[in-house]
Chimera marker file (.cmm) of the C-alpha trace (Angstrom):
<marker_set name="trace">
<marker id="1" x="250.620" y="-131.608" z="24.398" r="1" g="1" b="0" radius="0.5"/>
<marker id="2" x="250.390" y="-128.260" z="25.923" r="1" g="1" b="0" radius="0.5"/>
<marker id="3" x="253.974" y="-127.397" z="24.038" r="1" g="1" b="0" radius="0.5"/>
<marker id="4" x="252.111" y="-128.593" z="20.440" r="1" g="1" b="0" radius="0.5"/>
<marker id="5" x="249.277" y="-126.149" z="21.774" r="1" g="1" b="0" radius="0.5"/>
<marker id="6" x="252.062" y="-122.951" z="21.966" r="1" g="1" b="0" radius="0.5"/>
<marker id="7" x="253.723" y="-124.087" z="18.757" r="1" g="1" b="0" radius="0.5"/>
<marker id="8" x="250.761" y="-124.335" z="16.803" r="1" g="1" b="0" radius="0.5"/>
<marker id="9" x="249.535" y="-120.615" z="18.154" r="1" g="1" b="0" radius="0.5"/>
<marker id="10" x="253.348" y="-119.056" z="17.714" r="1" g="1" b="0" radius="0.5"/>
<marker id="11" x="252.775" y="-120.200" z="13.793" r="1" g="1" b="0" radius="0.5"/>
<marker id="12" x="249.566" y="-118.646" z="13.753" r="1" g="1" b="0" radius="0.5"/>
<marker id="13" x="250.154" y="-115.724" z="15.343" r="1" g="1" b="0" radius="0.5"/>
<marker id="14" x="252.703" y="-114.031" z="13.185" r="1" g="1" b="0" radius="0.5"/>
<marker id="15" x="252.421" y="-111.281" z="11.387" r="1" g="1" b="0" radius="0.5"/>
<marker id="16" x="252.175" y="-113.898" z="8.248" r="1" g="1" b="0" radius="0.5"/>
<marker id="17" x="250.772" y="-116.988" z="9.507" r="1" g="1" b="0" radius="0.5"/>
<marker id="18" x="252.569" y="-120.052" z="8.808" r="1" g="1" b="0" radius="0.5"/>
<marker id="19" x="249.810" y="-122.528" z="8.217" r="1" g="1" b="0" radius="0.5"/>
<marker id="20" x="251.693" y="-125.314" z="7.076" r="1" g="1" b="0" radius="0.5"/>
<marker id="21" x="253.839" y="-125.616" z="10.235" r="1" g="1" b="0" radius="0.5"/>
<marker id="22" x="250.910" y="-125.089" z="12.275" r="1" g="1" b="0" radius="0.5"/>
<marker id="23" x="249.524" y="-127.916" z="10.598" r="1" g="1" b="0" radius="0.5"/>
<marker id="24" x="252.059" y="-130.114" z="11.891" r="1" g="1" b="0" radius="0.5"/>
<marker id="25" x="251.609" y="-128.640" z="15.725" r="1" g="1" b="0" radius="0.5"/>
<marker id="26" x="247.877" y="-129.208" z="14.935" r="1" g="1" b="0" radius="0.5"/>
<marker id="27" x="248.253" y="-133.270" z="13.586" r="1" g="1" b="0" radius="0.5"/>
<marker id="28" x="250.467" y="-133.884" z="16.198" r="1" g="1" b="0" radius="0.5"/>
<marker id="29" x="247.775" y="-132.757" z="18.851" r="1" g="1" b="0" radius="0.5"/>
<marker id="30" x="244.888" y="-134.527" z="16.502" r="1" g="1" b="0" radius="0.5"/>
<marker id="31" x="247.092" y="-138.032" z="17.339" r="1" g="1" b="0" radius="0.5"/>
<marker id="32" x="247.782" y="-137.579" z="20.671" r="1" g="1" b="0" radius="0.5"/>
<marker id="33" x="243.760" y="-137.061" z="21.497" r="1" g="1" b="0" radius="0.5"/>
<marker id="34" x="242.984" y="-140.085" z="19.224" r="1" g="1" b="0" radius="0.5"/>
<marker id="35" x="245.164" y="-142.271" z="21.055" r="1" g="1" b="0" radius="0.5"/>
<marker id="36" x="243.002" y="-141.652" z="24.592" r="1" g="1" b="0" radius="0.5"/>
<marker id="37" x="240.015" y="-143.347" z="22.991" r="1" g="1" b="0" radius="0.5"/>
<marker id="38" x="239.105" y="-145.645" z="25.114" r="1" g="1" b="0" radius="0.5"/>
<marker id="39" x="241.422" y="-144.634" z="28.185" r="1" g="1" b="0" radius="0.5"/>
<marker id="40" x="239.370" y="-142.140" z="29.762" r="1" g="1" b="0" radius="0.5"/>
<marker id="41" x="237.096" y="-144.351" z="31.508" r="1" g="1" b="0" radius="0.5"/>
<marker id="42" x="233.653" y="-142.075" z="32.682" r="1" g="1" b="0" radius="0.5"/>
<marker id="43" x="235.633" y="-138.830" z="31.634" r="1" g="1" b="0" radius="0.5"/>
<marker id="44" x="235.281" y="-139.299" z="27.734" r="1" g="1" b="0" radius="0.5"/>
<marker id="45" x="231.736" y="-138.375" z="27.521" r="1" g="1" b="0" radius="0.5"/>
<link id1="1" id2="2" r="1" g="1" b="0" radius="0.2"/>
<link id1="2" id2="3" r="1" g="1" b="0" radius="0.2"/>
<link id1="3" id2="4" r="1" g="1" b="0" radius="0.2"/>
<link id1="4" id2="5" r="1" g="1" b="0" radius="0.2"/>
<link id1="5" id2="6" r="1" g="1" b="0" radius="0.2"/>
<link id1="6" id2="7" r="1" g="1" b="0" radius="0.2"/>
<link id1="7" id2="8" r="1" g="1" b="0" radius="0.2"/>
<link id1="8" id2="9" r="1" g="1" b="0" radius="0.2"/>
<link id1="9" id2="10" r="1" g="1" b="0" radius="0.2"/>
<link id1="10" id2="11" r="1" g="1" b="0" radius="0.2"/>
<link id1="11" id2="12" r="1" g="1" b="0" radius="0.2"/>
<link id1="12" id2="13" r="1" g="1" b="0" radius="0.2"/>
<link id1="13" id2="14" r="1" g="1" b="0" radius="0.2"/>
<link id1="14" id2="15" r="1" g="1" b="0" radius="0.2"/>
<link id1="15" id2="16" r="1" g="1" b="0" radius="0.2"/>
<link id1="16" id2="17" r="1" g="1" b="0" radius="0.2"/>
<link id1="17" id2="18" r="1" g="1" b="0" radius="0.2"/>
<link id1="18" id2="19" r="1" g="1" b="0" radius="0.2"/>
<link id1="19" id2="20" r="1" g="1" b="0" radius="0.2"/>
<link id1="20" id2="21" r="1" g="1" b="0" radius="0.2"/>
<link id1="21" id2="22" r="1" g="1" b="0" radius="0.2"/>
<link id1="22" id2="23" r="1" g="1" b="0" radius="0.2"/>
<link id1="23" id2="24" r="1" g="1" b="0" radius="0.2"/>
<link id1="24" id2="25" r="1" g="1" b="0" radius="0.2"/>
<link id1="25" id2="26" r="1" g="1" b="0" radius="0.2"/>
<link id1="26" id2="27" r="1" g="1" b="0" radius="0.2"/>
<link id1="27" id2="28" r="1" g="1" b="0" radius="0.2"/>
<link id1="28" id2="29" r="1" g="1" b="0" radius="0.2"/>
<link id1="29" id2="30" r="1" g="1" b="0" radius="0.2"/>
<link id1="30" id2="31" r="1" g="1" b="0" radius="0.2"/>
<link id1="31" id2="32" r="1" g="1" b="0" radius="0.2"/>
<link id1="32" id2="33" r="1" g="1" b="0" radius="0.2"/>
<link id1="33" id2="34" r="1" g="1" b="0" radius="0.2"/>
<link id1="34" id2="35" r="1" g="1" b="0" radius="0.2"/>
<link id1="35" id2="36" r="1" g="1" b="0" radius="0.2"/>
<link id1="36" id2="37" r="1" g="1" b="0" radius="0.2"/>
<link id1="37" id2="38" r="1" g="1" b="0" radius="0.2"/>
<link id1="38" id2="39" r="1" g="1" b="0" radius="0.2"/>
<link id1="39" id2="40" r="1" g="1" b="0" radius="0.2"/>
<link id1="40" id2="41" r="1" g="1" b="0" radius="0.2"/>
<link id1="41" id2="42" r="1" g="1" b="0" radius="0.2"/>
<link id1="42" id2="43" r="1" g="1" b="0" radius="0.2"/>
<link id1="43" id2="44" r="1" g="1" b="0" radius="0.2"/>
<link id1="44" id2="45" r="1" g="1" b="0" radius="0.2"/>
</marker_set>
């Protein structure tokens, strides 16, 4: 996840930000935190 983090902030942080490939970094992050509904026990509050 931490990788999708990086990519998402080299896209971003170009001199001409590529949004739509961030995007992608971004979803992929959005997925990954929506599958741990439910698996975190106490923690996900």
């Amino acid at each position: 996840m931490y990788g999708d983090y990086e990519l998402a902030a080299i896209h971003l942080s170009s001199d001409v930000p590529n949004l739509s490939e961030a995007k992608v970094a971004i979803d992929a992050m959005s997925g990954i935190v929506a599958s741990l509904v439910g698996r975190l026990g106490e923690n996900e509050k």
